[in-house]
C-alpha positions as CSV (number, residue, x, y, z in Angstrom):
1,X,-40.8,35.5,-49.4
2,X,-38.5,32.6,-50.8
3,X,-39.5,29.4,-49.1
4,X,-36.4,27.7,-47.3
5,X,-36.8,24.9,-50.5
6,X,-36.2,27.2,-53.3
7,X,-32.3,27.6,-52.3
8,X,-30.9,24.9,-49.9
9,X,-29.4,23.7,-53.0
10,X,-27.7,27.0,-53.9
11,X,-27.0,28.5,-50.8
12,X,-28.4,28.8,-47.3
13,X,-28.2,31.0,-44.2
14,X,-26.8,30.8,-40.5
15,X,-27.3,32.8,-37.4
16,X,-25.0,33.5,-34.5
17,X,-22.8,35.9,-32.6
18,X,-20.1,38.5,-33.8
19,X,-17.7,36.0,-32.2
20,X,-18.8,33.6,-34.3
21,X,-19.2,35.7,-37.9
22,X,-17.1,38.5,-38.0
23,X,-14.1,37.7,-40.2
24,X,-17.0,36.4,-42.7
25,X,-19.2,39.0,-42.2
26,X,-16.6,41.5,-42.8
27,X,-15.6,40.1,-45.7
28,X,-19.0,41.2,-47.5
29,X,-19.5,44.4,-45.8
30,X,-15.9,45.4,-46.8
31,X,-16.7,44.4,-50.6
32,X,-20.2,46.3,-51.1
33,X,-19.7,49.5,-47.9
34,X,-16.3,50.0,-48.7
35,X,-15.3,49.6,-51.9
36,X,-18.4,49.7,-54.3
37,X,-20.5,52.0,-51.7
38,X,-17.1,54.0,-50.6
39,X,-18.3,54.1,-46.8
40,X,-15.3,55.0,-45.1
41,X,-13.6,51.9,-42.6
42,X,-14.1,54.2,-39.6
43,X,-18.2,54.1,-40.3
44,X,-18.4,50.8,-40.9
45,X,-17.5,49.1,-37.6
46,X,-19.1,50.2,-34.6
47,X,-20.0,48.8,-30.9
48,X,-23.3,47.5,-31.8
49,X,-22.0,44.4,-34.3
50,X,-20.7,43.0,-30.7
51,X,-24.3,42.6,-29.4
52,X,-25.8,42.0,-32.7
53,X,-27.2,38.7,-34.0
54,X,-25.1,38.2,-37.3
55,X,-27.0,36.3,-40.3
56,X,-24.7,35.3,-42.5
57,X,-25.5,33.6,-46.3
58,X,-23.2,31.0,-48.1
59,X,-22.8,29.4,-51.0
60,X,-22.8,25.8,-51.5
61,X,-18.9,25.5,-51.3
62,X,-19.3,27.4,-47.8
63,X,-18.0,31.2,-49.4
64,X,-19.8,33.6,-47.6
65,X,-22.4,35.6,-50.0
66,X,-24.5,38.1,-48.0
67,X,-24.7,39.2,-44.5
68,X,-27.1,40.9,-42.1
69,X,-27.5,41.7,-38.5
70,X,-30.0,42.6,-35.8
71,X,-29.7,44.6,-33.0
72,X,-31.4,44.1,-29.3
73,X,-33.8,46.4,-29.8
74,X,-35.2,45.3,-33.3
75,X,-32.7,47.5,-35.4
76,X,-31.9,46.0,-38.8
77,X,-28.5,47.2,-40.4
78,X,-25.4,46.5,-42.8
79,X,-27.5,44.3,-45.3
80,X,-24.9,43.4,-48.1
81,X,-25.3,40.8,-50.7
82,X,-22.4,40.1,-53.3
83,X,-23.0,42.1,-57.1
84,X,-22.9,38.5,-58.4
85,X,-25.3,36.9,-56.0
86,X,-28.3,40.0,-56.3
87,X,-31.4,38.9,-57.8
88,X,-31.3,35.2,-56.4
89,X,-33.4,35.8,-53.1
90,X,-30.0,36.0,-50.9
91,X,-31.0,39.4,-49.5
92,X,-34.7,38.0,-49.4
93,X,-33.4,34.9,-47.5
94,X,-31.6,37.1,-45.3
95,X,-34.4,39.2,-44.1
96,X,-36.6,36.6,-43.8
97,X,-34.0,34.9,-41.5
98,X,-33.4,38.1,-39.7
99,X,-37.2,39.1,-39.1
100,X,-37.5,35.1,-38.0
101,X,-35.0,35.7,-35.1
102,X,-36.9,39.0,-34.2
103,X,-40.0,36.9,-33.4
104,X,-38.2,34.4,-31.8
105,X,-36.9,37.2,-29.5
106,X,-40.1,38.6,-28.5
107,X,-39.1,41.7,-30.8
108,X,-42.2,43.6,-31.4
109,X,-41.2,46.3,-33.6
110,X,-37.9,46.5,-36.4
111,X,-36.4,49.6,-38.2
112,X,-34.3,49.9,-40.4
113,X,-32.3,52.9,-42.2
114,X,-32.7,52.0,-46.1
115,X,-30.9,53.4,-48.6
116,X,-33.4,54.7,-51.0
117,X,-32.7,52.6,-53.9
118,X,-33.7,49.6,-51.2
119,X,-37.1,50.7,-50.5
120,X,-39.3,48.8,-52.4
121,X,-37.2,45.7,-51.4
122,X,-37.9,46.2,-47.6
123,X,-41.7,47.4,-48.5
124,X,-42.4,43.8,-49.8
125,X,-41.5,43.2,-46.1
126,X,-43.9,45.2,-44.8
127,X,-41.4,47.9,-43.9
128,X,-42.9,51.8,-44.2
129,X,-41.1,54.6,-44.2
130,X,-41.0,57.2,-41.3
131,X,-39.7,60.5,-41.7
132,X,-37.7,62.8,-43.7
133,X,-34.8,61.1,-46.3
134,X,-31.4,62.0,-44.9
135,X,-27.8,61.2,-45.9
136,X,-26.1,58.1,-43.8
137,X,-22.3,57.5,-44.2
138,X,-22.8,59.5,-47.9
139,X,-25.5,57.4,-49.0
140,X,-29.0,58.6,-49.4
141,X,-31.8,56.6,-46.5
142,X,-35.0,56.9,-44.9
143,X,-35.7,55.0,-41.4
144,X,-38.6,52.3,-41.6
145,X,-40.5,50.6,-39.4
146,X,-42.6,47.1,-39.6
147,X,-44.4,45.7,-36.4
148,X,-44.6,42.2,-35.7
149,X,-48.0,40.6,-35.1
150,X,-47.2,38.3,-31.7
151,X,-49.2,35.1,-31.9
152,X,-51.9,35.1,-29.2
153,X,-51.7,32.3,-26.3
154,X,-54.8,29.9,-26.8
């Protein structure tokens, strides 16, 4: 996983509520879902970003980059990174940041609907896949799971 040293100087990563992200956080999920992905508006939005923590990464001149959320119960969802920010550990960064608020929550187990192309990205994670591939808003997934090891009290 990218240590938090290898990009401060290129971008970095903030948590907080929908209240707090949306407008930025849509800005990304409407670039990648809806126009390169073609997820239609109405699938794209739902009641769940309200109680979601929101991750949000930005760039250095505070332009937002990549986004993630996580829901109550350990759910993972609309991971997007900008096409000209992939392949520089944002999404990395943003998982990492994601599954760091999961243990802060007491979270013991995440899933996570992947589209298949993302598979080996989330495995690295220590996601596995459960189940049967199916189609998600017109995109190709499989759910995964990862369980967090709690640290023992002394």
């Amino acid at each position: 996983m990218t240590n938090m040293n290898d990009f401060t100087n290129t971008f970095h990563i903030h948590v907080g509520s929908w209240n707090d992200m949306s407008e930025r956080a849509m800005q990304v999920r409407m670039t990648v879902f809806i126009k390169e992905q073609g997820v239609p508006v109405a699938l794209e939005c739902d009641s769940f970003d309200a109680v979601s923590q929101h991750a949000l990464a930005f760039d250095r001149n505070g332009k937002v980059i990549g986004t993630g959320r996580l829901l109550p119960d350990g759910h993972i969802g609309r991971m997007a990174v900008l096409p000209e920010w992939r392949g520089q550990g944002v999404g990395t960064a943003l998982l990492g940041k994601l599954i760091e608020t999961a243990e802060a929550h007491g979270v013991q187990t995440l899933a996570l609907n992947a589209q298949v192309g993302a598979v080996a990205f989330y495995a690295r994670f220590g996601f596995l896949p459960v189940g049967s591939e199916f189609v998600e808003a017109g995109i190709l997934h499989i759910a995964m799971i990862r369980h967090l090891t709690m640290a023992k009290p002394l």
